[in-house]
C-alpha positions in Angstrom: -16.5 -4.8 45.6 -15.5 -8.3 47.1 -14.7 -11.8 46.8 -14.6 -14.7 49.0 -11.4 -16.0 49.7 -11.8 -18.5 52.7 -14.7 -19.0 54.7 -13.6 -16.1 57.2 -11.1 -13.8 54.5 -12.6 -11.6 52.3 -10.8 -9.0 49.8 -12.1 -5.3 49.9 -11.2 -3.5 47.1 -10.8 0.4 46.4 -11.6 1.6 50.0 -11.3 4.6 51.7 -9.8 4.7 55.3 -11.8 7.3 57.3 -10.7 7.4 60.7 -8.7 6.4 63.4 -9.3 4.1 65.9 -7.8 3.1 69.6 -4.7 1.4 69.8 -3.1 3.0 66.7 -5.4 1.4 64.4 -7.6 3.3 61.4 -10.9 2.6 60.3 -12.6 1.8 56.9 -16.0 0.5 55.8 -16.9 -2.5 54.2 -19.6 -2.9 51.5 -21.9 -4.3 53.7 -21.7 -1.7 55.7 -19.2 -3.5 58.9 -16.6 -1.7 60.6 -12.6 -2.7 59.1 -9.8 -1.8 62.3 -6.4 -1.8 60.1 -3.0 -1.6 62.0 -1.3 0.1 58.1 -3.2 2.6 57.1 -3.6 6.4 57.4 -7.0 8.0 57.0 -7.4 9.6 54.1 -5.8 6.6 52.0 -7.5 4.2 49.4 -6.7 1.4 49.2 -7.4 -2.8 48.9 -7.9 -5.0 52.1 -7.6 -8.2 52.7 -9.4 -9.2 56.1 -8.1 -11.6 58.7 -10.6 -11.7 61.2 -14.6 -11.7 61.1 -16.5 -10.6 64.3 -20.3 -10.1 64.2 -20.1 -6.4 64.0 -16.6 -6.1 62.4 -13.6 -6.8 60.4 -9.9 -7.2 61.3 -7.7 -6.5 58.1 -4.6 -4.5 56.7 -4.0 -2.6 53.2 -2.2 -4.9 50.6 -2.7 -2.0 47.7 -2.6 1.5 48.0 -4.2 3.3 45.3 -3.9 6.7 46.5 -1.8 7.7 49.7 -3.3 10.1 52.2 -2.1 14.1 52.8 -2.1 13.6 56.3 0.7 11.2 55.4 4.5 12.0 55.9 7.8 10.3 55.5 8.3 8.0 58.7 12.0 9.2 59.9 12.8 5.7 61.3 14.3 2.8 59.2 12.7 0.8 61.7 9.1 2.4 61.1 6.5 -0.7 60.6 8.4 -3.2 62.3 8.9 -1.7 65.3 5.4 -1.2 67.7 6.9 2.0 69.3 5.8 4.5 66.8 2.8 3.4 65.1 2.1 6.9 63.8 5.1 7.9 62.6 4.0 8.1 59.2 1.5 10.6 60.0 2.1 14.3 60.1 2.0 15.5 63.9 -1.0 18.0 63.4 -2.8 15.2 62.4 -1.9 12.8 65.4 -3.0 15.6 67.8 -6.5 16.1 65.9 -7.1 12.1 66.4 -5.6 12.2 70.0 -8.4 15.3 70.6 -10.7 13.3 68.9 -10.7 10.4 70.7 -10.8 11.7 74.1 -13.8 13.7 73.5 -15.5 10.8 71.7 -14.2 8.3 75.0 -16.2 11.5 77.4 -19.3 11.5 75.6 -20.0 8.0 74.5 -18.9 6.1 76.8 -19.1 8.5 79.6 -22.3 10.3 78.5 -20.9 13.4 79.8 -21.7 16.9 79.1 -18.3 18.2 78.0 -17.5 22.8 78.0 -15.6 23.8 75.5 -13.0 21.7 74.9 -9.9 23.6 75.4 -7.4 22.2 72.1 -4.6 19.4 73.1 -1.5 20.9 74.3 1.0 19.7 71.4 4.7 18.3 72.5 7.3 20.8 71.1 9.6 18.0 70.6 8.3 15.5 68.7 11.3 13.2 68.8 13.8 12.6 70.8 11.9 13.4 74.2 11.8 10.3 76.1 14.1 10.1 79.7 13.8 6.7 79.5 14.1 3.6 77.5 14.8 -0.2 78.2 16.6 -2.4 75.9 16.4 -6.8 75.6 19.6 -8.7 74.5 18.6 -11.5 72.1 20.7 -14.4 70.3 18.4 -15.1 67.7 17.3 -11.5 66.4 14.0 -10.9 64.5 14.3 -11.9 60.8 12.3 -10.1 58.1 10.4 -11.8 55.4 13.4 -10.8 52.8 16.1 -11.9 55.3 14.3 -15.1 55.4 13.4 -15.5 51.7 17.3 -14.6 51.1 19.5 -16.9 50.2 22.9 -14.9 51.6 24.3 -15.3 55.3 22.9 -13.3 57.0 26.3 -13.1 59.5 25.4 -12.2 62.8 22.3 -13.0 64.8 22.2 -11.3 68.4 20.3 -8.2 68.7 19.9 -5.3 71.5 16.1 -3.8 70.9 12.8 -4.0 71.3 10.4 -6.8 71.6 8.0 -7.8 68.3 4.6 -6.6 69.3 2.8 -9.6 70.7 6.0 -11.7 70.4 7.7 -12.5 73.7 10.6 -13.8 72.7 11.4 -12.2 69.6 13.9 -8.8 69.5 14.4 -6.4 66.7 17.6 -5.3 66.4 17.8 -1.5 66.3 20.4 0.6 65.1 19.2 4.1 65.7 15.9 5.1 67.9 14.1 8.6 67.4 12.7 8.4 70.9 15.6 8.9 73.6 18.1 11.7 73.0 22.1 11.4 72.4 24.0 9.7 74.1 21.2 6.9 74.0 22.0 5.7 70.7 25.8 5.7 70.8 25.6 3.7 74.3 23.6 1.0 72.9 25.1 0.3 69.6 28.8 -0.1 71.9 27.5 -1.9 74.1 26.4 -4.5 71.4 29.6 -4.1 69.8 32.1 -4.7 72.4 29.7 -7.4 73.4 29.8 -9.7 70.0 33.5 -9.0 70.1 34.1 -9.9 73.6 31.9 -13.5 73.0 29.6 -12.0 76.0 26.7 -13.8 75.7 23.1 -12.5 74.6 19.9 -13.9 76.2 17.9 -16.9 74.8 14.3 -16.1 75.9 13.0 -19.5 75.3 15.9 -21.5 76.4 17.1 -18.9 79.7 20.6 -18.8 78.4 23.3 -16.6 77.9 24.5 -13.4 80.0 23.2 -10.6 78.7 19.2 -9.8 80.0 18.3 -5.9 79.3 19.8 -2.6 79.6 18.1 0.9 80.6 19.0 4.4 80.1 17.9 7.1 81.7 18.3 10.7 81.1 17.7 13.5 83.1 16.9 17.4 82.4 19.6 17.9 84.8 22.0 16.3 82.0 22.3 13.1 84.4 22.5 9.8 82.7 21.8 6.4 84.4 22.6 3.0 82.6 21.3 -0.3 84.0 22.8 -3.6 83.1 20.6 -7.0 83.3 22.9 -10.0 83.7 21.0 -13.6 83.5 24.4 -15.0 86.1 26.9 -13.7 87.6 30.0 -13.7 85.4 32.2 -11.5 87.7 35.1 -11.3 85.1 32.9 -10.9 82.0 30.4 -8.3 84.1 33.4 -6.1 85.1 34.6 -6.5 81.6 31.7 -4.5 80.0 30.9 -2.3 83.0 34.1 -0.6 83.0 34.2 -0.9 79.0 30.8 1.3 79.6 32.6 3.7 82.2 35.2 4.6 80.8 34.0 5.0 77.0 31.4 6.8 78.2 32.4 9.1 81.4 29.2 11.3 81.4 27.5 8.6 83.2 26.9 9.5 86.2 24.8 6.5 87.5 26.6 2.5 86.0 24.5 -0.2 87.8 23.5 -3.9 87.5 21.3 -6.6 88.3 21.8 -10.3 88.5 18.5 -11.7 87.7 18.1 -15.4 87.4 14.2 -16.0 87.2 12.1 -16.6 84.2 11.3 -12.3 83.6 13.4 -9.6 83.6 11.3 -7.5 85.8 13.7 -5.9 88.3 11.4 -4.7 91.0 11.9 -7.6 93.2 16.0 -7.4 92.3 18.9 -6.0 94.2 20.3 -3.5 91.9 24.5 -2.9 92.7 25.9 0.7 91.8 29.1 0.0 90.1 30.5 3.6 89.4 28.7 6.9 90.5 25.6 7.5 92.7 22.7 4.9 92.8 20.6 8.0 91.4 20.0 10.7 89.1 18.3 13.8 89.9 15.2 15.6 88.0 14.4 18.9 88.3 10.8 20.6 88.1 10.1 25.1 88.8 13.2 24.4 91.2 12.5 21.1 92.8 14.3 18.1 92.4 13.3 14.5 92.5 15.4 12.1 93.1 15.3 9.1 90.4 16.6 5.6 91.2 16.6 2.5 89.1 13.3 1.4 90.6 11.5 4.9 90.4 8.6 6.2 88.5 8.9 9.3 86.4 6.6 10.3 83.6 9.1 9.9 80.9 8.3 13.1 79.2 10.2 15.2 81.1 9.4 18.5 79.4 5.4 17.6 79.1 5.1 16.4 82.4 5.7 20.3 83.6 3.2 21.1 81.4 0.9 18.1 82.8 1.2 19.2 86.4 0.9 23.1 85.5 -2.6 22.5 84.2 -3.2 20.3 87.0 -2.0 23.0 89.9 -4.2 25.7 87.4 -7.2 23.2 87.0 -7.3 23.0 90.9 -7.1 26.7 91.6 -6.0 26.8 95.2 -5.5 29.6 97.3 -3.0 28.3 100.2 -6.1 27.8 102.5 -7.0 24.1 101.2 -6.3 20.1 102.3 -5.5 18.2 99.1 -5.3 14.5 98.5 -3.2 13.7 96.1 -4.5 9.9 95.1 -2.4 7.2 93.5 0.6 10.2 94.3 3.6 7.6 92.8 6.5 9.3 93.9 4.9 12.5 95.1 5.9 14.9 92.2 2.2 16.2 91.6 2.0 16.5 95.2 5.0 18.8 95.8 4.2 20.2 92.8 1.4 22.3 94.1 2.1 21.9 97.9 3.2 25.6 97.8 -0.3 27.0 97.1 -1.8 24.2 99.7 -2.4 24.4 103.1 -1.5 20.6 103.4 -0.8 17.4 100.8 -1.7 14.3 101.6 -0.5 11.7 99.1 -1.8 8.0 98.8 0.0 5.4 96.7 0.5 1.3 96.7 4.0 0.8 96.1 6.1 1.7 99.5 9.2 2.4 97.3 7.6 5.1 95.8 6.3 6.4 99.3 10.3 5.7 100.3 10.9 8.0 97.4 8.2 10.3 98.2 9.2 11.2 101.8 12.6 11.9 100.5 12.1 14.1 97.7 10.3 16.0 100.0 12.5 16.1 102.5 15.1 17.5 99.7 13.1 19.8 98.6 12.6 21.3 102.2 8.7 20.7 102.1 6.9 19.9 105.1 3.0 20.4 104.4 2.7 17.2 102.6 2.5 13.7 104.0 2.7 10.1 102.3 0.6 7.0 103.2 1.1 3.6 101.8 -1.3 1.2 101.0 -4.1 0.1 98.6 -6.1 2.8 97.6 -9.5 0.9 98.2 -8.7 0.1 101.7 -6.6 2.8 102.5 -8.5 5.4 101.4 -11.7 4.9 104.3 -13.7 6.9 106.3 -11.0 6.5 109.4 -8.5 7.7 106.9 -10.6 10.7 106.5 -11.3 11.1 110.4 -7.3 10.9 111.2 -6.1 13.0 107.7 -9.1 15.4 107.2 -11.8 16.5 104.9 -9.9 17.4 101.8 -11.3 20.7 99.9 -9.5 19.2 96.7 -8.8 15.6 95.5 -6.6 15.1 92.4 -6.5 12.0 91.3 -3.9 10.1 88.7 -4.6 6.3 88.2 -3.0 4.1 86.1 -4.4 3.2 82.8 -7.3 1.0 84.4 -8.6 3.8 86.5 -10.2 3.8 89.9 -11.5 1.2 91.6 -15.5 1.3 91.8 -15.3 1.6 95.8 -12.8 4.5 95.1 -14.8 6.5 93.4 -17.9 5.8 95.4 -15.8 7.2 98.9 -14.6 10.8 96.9 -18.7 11.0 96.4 -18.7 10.6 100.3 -16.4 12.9 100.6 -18.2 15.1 98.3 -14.8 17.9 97.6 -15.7 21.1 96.3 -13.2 19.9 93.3 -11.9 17.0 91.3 -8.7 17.5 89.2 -8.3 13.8 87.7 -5.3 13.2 85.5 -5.6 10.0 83.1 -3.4 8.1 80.8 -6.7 6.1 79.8 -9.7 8.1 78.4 -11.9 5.3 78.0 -11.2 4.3 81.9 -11.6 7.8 82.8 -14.8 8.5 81.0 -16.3 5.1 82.9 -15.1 6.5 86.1 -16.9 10.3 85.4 -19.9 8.4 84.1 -20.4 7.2 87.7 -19.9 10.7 89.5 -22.0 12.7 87.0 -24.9 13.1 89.1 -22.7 14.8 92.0 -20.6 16.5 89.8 -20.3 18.5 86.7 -17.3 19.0 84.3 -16.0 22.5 84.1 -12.8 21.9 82.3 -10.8 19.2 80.2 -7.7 19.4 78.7 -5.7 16.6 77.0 -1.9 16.8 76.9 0.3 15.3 74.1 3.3 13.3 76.1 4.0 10.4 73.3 4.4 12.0 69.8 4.2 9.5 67.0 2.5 6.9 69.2 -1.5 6.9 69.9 -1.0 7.8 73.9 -2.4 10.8 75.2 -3.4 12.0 78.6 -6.1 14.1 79.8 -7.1 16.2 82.8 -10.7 16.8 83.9 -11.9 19.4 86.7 -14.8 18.6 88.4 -16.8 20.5 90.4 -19.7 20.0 92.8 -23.4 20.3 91.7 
């Protein structure tokens, strides 16, 4: 049943919600038969909608009444839960999640790919399902996000600066959070001092919109080696205020092992192009993988699953079933963990990757970790990665590849079919990406194995690792 409410708003009432969808959305049906995406529901509910967007072969809308709740539904642990993007499926119970997560990568393979899938192995599941993050990045903000009932209210609403996340879709807007699920102890107790100290100090917080204030980010990192790295964002330098709070942070919390900072004056708070200063400790933490150790700056990439990333590179390694006779390539290599990962039952690694502080990071892990049959190029993958490459490096038996979430470039792909490898191990954090990119080597190769990996409970991210194999 429906009504008209404006010329592009409609009211669905009584609906079922019957799947999920990319991007953490669920699906319904409309009367007439058009696809609803939702960005409230679970499937399984039934509910009313009320439609915000009309496109020719579907509907944008959310749930305004809930008739009857869903059983795949379950209590979302975070007071933040629903204003807060991080967790979109927090109110859904986790064997659910993973059943979606499977779903949609095998859907992503065969439709949009058209590939002809084995049996798909089941999604590895993350044993913790909160808490499992080594990494998380905080904004300072003035003028916190406001609900609807703070702003209906007619009380003070006292103070106003916040140390959060960013509103989805909302640049300049901050919700202030008082306890994450994501990042384990001491995370939480870091943050919330550090806000406190700061109000009562009269440090300033940022103003996106107007670049004032002191105060710009702040990133934790934790390691498996019990390590903890905090990074401070200053707008200016401040030097009596900035020591103020950094040795606050030091000696409150004296299991830091890593206290740096950034003085970043530009419009984003991007710190790649940034010096960052150690103030107390080493200018690192370390990682630690099967008995290697990667060295993690402020800068560096690590997956920030620690626990599934071991379980992300083990299925790799298996997926590419060397012997210790083969060359491998390891493409878009980052800071080289895949690659020394399974350098030990390699002949030799070679690892390509664009960033040349990763490639810094690469060669040194490397060298820690006492491994000399890999090597680490620099440079962008589609020029890079030639035929002269191939003439100086070698023929590799075994490519795996990891892109990020927009997969390979076209001319990529079209020099590993040159190459022609007996195998294909490609690792992706983007199924729909991946499947385009399998699409175009399915006449040269056949899938013999895929496995997707759980690394982002309670959100709609999951990874998946394809072997291929030569026709």
């Amino acid at each position: 049943m429906s009504r008209r409410k404006k010329a592009r708003k409609q009211v669905f009432e009584n609906i079922e919600v019957i799947d999920a969808a990319a991007k953490g959305k669920t699906i319904a049906k409309a009367p007439d038969g058009k696809v609803i995406f939702l960005p409230n529901a679970v499937p399984g509910d039934v509910i009313d909608i009320q439609t915000f967007k009309k496109r020719k072969a579907y509907y944008e809308g959310k749930a305004t009444v809930f008739h009857k709740l869903s059983n795949k539904r379950t209590e979302p642990v975070c007071e933040h839960f629903g204003t807060c993007g991080g967790c979109k499926w927090q109110n859904m119970a986790y064997e659910h999640q993973l059943y979606y997560k499977q779903k949609e990568v095998t859907n992503n393979l065969t439709r949009i790919g058209h590939i002809e899938l084995p049996e798909v192995t089941p999604i590895l599941g993350s044993k913790k399902q909160y808490f499992y993050r080594n990494k998380m990045e905080f904004s300072f903000s003035d003028s916190r996000w406001l609900t609807f009932e703070e702003i209906q209210s007619d009380k003070d609403l006292g103070d106003k600066n916040a140390l959060g996340f960013h509103i989805p879709g909302m640049w300049d807007k901050i919700l202030d959070v008082k306890q994450c699920h994501l990042q384990a102890d001491p995370s939480n107790a870091i943050r919330n001092a550090v806000k406190k100290f700061a109000i009562e100090n009269k440090l300033e917080f940022f103003n996106t919109r107007n670049q004032t204030g002191l105060l710009r980010t702040m990133m934790i990192r934790t390691s498996s080696t019990g390590e903890i790295m905090v990074l401070v964002q200053f707008f200016k330098e401040d030097q009596i205020k900035r020591t103020l709070l950094l040795d606050f942070i030091a000696e409150t919390f004296p299991q830091i092992t890593s206290l740096q900072y950034v003085i970043n004056g530009k419009a984003n708070d991007t710190i790649y192009d940034q010096d960052v200063i150690c103030y107390r400790g080493k200018d690192h933490i370390f990682e630690e993988m099967e008995g290697l150790k990667f060295k993690i700056n402020a800068k560096s990439f690590y997956q920030t699953n620690s626990d599934q990333a071991f379980e992300l590179y083990k299925i790799t390694r298996n997926f590419a079933g060397l012997t210790g006779n083969e060359l491998v390539y390891d493409l878009y290599t980052g800071t080289g963990t895949i690659a020394q990962f399974v350098a030990k039952q390699a002949s030799k690694v070679i690892g390509v990757e664009s960033v040349p502080d990763a490639i810094k990071a690469a060669k040194e892990n490397a060298q820690l970790n006492n491994i000399n049959n890999v090597e680490f190029f620099v440079g962008d993958m589609k020029n890079v990665f030639n035929a002269s490459f191939i003439e100086s490096n070698g023929t590799p038996d075994v490519i795996i590849t990891d892109p990020p979430r927009d997969g390979m470039h076209k001319d990529v792909v079209q020099q590993i079919l040159n190459i022609a490898p007996k195998k294909v191990v490609y690792v992706s954090c983007n199924s729909a990406t991946q499947a385009r990119d399998l699409a175009l080597m399915d006449a040269q190769y056949k899938v013999i194995k895929t496995q997707a990996v759980d690394m982002f409970p309670q959100t709609f991210h999951v990874e998946n690792v394809v072997l291929l194999e030569k026709r």
